[in-house]
N, CA, C and O atoms as a GROMACS GRO file, in nm:
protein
  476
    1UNK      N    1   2.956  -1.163   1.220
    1UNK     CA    2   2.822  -1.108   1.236
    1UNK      C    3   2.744  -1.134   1.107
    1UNK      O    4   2.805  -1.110   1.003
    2UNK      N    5   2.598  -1.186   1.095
    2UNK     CA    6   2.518  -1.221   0.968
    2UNK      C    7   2.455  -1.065   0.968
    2UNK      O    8   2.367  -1.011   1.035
    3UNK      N    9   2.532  -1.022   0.872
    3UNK     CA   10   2.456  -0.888   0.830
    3UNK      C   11   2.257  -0.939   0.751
    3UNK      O   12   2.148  -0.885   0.775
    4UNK      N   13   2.278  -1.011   0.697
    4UNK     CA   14   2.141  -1.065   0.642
    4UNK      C   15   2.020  -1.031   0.744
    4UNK      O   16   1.923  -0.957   0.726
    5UNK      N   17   2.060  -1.119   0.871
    5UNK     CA   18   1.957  -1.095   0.960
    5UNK      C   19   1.942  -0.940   1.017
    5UNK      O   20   1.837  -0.878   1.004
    6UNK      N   21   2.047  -0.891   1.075
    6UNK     CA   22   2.041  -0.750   1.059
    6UNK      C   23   1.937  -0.664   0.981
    6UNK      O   24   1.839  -0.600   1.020
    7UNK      N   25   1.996  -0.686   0.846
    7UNK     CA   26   1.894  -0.630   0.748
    7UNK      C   27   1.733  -0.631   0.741
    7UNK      O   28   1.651  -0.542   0.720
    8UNK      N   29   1.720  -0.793   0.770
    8UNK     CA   30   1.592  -0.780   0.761
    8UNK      C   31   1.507  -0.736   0.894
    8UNK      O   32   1.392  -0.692   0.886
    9UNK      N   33   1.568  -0.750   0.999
    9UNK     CA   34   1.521  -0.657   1.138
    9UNK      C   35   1.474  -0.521   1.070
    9UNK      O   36   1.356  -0.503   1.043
   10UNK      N   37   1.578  -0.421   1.041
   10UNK     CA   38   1.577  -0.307   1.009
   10UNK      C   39   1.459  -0.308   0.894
   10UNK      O   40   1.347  -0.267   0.926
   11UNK      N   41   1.486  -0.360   0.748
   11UNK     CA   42   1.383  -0.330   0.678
   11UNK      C   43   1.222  -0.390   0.720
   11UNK      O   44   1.120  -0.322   0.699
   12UNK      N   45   1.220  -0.508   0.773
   12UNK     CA   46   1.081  -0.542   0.848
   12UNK      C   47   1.048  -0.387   0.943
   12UNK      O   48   0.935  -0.340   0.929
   13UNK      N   49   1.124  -0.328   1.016
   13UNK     CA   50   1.049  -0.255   1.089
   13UNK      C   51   1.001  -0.121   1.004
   13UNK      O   52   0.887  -0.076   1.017
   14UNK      N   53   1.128  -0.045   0.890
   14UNK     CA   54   1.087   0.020   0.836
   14UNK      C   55   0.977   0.012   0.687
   14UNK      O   56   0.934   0.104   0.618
   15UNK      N   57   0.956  -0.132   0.675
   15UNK     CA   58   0.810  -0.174   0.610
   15UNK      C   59   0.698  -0.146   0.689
   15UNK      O   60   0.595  -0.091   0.647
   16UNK      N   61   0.722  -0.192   0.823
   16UNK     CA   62   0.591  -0.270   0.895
   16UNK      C   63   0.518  -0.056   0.916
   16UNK      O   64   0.405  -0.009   0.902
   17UNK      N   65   0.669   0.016   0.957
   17UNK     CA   66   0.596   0.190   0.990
   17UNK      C   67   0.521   0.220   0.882
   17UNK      O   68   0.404   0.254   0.898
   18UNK      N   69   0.584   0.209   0.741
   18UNK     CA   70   0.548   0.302   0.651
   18UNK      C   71   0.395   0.218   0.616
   18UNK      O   72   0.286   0.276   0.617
   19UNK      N   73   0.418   0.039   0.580
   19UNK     CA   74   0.247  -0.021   0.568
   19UNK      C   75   0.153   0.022   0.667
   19UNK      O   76   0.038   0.004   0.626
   20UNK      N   77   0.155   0.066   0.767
   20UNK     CA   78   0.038   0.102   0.874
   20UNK      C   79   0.020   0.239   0.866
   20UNK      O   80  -0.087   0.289   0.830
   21UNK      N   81   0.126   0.308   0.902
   21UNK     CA   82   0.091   0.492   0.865
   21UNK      C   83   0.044   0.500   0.750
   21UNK      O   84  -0.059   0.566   0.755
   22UNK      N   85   0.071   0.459   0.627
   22UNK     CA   86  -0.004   0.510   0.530
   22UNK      C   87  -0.116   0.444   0.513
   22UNK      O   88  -0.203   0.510   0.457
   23UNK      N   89  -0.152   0.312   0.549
   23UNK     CA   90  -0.269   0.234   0.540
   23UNK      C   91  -0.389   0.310   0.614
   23UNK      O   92  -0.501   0.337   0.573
   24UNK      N   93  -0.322   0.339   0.751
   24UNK     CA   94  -0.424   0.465   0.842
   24UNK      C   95  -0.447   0.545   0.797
   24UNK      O   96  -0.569   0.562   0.796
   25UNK      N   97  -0.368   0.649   0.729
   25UNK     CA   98  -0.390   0.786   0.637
   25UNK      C   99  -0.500   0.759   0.543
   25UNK      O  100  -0.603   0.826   0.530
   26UNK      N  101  -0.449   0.600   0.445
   26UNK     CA  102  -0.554   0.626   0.344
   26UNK      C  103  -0.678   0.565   0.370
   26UNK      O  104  -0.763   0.558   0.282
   27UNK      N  105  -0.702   0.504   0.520
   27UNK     CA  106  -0.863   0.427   0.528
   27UNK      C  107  -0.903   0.536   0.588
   27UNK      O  108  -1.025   0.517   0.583
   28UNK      N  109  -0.889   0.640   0.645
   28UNK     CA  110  -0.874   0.760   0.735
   28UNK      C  111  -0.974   0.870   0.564
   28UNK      O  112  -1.076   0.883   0.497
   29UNK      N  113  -0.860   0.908   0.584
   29UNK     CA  114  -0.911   1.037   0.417
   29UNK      C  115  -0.949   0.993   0.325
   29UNK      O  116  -1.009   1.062   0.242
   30UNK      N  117  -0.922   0.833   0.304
   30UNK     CA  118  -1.027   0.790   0.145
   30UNK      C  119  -1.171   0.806   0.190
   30UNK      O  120  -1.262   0.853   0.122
   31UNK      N  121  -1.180   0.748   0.349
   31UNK     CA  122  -1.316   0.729   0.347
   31UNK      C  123  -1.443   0.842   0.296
   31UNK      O  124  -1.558   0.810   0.265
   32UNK      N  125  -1.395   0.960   0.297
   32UNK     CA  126  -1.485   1.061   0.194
   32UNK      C  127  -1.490   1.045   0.110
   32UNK      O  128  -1.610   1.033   0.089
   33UNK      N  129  -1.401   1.023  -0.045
   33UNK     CA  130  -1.464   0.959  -0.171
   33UNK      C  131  -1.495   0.855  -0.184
   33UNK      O  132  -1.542   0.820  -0.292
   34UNK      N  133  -1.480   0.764  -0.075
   34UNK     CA  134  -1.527   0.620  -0.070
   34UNK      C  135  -1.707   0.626  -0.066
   34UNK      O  136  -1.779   0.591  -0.159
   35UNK      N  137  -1.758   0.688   0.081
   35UNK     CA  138  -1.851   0.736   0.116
   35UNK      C  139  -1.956   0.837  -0.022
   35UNK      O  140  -2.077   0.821  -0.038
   36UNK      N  141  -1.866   0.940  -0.108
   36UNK     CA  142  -1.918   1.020  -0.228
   36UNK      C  143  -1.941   0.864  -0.350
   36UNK      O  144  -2.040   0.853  -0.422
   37UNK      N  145  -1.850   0.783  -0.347
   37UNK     CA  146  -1.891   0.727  -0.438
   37UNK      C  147  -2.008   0.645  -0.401
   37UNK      O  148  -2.093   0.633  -0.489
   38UNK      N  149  -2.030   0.578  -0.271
   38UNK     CA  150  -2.142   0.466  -0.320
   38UNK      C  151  -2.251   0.560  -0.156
   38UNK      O  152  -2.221   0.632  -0.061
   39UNK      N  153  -2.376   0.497  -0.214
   39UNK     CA  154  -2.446   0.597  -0.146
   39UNK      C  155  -2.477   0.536   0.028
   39UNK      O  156  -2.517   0.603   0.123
   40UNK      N  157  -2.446   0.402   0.024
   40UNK     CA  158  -2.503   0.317   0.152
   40UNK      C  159  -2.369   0.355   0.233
   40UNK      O  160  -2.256   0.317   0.202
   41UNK      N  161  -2.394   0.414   0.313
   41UNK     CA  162  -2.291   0.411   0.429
   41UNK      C  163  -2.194   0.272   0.483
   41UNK      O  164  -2.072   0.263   0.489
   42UNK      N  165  -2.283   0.185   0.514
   42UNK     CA  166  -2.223   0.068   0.566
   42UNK      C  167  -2.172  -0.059   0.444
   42UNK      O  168  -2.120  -0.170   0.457
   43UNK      N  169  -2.222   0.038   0.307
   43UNK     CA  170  -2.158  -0.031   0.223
   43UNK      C  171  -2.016  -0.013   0.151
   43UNK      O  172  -1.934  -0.085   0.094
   44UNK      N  173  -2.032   0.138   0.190
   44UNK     CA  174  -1.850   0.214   0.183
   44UNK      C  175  -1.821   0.236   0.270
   44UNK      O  176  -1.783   0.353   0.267
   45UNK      N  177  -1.802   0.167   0.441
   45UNK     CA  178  -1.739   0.093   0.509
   45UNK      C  179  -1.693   0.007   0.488
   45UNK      O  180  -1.571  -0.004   0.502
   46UNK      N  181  -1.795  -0.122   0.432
   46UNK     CA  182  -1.732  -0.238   0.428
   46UNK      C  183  -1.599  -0.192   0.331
   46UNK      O  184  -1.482  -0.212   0.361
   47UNK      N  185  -1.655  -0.113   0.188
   47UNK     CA  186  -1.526  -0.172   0.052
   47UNK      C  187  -1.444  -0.084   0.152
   47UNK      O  188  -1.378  -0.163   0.220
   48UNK      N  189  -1.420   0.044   0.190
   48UNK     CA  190  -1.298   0.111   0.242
   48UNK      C  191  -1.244   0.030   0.334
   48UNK      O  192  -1.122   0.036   0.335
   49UNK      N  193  -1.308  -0.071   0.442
   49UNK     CA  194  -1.221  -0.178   0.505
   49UNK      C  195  -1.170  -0.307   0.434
   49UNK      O  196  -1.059  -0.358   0.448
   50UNK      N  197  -1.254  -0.342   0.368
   50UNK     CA  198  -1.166  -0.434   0.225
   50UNK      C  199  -1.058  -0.370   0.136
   50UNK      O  200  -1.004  -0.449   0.057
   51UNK      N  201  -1.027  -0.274   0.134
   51UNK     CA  202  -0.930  -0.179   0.018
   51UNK      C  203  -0.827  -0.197   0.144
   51UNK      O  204  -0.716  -0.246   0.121
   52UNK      N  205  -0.856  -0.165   0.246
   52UNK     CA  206  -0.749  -0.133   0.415
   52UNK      C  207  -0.645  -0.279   0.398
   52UNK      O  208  -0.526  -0.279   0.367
   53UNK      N  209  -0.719  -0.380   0.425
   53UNK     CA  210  -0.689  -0.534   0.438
   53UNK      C  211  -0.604  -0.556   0.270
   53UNK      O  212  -0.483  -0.579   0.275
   54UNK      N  213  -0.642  -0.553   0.191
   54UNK     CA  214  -0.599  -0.571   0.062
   54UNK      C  215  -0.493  -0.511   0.078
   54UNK      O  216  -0.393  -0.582   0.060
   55UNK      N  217  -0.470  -0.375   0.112
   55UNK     CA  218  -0.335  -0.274   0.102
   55UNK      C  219  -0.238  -0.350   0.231
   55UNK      O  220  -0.116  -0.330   0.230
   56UNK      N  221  -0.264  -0.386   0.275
   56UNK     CA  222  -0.220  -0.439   0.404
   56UNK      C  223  -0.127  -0.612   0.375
   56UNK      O  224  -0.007  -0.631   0.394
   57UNK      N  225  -0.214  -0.700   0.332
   57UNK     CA  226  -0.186  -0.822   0.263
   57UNK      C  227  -0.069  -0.780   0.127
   57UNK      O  228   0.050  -0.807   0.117
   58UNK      N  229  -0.164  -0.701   0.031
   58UNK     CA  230  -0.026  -0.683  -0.074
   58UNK      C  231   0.108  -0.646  -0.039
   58UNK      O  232   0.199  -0.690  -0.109
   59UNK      N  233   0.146  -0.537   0.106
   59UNK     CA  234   0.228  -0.489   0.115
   59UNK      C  235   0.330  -0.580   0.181
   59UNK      O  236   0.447  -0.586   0.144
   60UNK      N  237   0.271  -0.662   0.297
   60UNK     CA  238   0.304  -0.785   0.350
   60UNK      C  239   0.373  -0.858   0.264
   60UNK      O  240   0.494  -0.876   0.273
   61UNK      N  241   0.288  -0.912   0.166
   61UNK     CA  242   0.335  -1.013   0.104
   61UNK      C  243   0.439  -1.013  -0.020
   61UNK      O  244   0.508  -1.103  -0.069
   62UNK      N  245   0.418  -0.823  -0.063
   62UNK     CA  246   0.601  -0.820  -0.162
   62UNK      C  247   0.621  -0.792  -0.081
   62UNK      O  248   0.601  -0.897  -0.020
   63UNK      N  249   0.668  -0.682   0.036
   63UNK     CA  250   0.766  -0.713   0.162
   63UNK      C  251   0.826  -0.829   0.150
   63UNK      O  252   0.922  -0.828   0.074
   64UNK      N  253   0.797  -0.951   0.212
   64UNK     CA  254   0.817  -1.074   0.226
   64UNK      C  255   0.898  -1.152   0.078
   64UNK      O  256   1.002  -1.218   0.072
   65UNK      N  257   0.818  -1.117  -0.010
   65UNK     CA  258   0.878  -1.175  -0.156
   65UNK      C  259   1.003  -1.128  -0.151
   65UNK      O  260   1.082  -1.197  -0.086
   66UNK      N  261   1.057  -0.999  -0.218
   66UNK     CA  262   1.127  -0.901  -0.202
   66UNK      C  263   1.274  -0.958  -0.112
   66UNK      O  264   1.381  -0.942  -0.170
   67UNK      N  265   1.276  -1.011   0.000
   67UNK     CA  266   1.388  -1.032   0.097
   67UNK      C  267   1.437  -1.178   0.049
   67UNK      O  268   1.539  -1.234   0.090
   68UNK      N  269   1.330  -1.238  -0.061
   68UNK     CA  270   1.365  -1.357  -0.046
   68UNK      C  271   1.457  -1.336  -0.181
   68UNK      O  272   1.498  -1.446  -0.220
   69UNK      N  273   1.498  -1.230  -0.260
   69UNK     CA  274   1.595  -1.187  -0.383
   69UNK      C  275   1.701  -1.137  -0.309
   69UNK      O  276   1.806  -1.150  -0.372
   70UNK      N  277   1.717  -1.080  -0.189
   70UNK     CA  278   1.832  -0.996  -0.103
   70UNK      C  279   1.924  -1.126  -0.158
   70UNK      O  280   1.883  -1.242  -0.150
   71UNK      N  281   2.088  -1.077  -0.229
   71UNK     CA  282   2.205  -1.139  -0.179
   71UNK      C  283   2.249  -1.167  -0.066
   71UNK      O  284   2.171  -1.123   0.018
   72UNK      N  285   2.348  -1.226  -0.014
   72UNK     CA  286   2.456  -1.258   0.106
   72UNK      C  287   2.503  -1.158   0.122
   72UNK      O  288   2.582  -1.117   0.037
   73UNK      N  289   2.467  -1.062   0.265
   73UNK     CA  290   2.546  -0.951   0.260
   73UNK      C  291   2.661  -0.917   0.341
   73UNK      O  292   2.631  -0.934   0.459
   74UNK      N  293   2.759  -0.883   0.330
   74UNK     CA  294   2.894  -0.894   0.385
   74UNK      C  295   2.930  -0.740   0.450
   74UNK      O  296   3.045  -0.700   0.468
   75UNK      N  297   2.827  -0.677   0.477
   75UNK     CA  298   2.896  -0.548   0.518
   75UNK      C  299   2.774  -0.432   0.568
   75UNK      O  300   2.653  -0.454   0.557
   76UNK      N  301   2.818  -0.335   0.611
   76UNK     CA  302   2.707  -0.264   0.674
   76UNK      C  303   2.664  -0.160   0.571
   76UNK      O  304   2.580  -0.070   0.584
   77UNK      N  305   2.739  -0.190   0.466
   77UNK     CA  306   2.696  -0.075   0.334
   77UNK      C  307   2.615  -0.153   0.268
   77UNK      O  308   2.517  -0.099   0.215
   78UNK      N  309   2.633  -0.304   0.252
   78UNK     CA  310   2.558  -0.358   0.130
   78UNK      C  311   2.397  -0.384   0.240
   78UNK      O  312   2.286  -0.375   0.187
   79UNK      N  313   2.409  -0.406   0.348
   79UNK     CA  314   2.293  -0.378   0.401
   79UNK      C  315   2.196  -0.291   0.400
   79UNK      O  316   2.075  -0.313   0.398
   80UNK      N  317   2.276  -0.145   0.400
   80UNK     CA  318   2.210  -0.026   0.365
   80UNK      C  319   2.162  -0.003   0.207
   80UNK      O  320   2.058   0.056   0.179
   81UNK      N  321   2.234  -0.049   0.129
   81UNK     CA  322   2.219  -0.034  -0.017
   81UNK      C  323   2.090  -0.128  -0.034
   81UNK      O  324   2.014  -0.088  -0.122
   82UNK      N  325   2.053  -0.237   0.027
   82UNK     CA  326   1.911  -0.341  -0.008
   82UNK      C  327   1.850  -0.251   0.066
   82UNK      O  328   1.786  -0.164   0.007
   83UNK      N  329   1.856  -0.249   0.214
   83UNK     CA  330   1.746  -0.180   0.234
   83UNK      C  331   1.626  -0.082   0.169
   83UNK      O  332   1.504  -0.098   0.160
   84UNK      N  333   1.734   0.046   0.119
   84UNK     CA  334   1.763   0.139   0.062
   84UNK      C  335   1.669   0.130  -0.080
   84UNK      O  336   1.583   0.208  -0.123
   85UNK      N  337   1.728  -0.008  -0.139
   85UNK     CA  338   1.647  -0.005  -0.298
   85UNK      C  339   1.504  -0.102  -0.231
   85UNK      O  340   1.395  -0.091  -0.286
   86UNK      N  341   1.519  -0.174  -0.134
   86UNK     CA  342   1.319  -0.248  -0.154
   86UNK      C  343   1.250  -0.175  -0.111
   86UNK      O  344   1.133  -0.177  -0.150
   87UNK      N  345   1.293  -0.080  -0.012
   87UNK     CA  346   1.210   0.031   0.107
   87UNK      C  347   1.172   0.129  -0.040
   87UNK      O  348   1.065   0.188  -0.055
   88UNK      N  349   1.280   0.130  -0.136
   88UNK     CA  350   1.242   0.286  -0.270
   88UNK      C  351   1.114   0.184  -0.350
   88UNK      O  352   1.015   0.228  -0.408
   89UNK      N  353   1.151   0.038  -0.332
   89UNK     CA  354   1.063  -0.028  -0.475
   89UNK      C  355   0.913  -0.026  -0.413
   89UNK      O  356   0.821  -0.036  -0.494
   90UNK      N  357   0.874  -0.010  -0.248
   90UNK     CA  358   0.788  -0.043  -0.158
   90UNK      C  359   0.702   0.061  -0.187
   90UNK      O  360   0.582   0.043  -0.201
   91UNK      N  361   0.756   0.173  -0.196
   91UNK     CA  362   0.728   0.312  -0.191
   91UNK      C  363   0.688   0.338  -0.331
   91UNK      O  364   0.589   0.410  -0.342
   92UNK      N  365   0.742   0.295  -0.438
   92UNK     CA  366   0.733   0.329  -0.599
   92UNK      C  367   0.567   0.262  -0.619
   92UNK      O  368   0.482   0.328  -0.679
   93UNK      N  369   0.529   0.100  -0.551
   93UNK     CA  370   0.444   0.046  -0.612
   93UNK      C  371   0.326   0.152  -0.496
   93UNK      O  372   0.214   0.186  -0.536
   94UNK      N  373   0.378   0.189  -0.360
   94UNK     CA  374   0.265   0.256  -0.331
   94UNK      C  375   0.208   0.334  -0.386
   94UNK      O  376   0.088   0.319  -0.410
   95UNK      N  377   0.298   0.473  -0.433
   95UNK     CA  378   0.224   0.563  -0.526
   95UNK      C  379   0.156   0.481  -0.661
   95UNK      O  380   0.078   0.553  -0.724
   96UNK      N  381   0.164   0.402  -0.692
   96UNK     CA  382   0.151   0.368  -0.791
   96UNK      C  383   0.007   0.305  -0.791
   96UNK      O  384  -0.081   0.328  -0.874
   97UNK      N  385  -0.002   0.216  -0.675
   97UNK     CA  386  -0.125   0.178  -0.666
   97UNK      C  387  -0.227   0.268  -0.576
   97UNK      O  388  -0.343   0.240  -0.548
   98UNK      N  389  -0.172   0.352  -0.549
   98UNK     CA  390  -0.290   0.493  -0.531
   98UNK      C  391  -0.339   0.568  -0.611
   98UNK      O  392  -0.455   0.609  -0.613
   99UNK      N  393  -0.206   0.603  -0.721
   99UNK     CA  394  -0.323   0.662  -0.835
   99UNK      C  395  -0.409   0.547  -0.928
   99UNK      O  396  -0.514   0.577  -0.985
  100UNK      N  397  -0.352   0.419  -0.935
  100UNK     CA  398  -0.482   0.348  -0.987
  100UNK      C  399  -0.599   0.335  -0.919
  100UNK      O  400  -0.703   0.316  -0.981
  101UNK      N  401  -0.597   0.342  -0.798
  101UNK     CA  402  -0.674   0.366  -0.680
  101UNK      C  403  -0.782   0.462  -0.702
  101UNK      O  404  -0.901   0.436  -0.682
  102UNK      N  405  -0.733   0.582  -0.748
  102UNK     CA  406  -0.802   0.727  -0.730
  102UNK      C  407  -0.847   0.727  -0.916
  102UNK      O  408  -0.948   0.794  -0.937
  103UNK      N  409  -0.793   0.669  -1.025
  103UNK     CA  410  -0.822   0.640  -1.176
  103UNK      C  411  -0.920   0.602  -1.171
  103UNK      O  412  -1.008   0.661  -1.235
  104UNK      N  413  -0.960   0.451  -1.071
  104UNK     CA  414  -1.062   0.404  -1.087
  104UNK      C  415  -1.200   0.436  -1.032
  104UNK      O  416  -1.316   0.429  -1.071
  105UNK      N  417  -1.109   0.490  -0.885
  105UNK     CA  418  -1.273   0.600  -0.883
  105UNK      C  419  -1.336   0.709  -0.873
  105UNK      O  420  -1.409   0.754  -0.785
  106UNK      N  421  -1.290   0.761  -1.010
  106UNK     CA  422  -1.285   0.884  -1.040
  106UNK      C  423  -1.371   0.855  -1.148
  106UNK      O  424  -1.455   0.936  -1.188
  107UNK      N  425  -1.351   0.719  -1.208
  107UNK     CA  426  -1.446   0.690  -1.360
  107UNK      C  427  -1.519   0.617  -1.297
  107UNK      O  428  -1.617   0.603  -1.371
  108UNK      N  429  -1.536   0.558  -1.206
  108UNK     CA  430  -1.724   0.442  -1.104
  108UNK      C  431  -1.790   0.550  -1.112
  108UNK      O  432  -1.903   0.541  -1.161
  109UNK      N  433  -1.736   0.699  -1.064
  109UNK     CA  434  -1.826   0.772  -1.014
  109UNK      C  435  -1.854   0.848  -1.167
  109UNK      O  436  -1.971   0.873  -1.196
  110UNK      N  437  -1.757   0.882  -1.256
  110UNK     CA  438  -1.816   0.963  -1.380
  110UNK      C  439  -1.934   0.852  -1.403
  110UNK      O  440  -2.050   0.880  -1.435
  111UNK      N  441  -1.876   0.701  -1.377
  111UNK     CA  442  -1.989   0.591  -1.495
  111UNK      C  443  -2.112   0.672  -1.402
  111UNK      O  444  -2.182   0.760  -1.452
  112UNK      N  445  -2.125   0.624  -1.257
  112UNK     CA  446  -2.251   0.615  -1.210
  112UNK      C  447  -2.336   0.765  -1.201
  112UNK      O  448  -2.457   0.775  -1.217
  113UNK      N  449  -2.246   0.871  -1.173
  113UNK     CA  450  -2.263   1.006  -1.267
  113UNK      C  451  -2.409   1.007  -1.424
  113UNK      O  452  -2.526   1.041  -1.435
  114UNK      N  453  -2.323   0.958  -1.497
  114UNK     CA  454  -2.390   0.935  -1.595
  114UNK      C  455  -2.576   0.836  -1.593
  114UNK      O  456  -2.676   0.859  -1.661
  115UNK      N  457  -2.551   0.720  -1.474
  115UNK     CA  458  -2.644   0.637  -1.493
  115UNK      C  459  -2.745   0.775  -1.429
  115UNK      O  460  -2.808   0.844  -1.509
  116UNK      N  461  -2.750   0.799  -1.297
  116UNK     CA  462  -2.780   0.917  -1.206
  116UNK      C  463  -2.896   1.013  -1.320
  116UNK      O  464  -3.018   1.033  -1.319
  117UNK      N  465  -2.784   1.054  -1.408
  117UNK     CA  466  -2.816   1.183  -1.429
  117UNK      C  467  -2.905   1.119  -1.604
  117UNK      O  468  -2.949   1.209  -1.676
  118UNK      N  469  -2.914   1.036  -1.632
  118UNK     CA  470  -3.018   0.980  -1.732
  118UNK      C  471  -3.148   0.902  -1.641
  118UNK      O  472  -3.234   0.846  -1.708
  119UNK      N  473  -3.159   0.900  -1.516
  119UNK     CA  474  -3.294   0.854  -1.470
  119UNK      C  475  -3.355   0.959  -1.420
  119UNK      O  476  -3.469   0.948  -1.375
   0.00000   0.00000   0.00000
């Protein structure tokens, strides 16, 4: 039996849940500070559907990177053990690129804050 292919069944599907549920969550609930930060409606549509697609492509594409480092796996443990660490590394860069996410516009809005409140 090629445990390899195995593996990547399993981790493709448990990528493909977690990239869409949270991609929904965050085009879903960002869209209020998206919307607070810029004042045109259909213009914080567009970036909150460009941020959607971007989160979507990046996740895709280390997904994809990621399997192409998996060893030869010989067993139903070492399957679980990759899974296990790209599904944790998938998850590490998510939080990660949410709070740079929420860093950056937290200071657009202090900058434009500032422009605002000097005219």
């Amino acid at each position: 039996m090629n445990f390899n292919i195995l593996g990547y069944c399993f981790y493709f599907v448990i990528i493909g849940y977690i990239t869409v549920f949270v991609g929904k969550k965050f085009h879903t609930h960002g869209r209020v500070f998206i919307h607070d930060l810029f004042t045109d409606y259909n213009l914080g549509e567009s970036v909150n559907n460009i941020l959607l697609v971007g989160y979507y492509l990046l996740n895709i594409g280390n997904a994809v990177l990621m399997i192409r480092e998996w060893p030869t796996l010989h067993s139903l443990e070492s399957v679980i053990v990759e899974i296990g660490l790209n599904v944790g590394q998938i998850v590490l860069l998510l939080a990660f690129m949410h709070y740079v996410n929420i860093t950056l516009l937290l200071l657009s809005r202090s900058k434009l804050n500032k422009i605002h409140t000097k005219n």
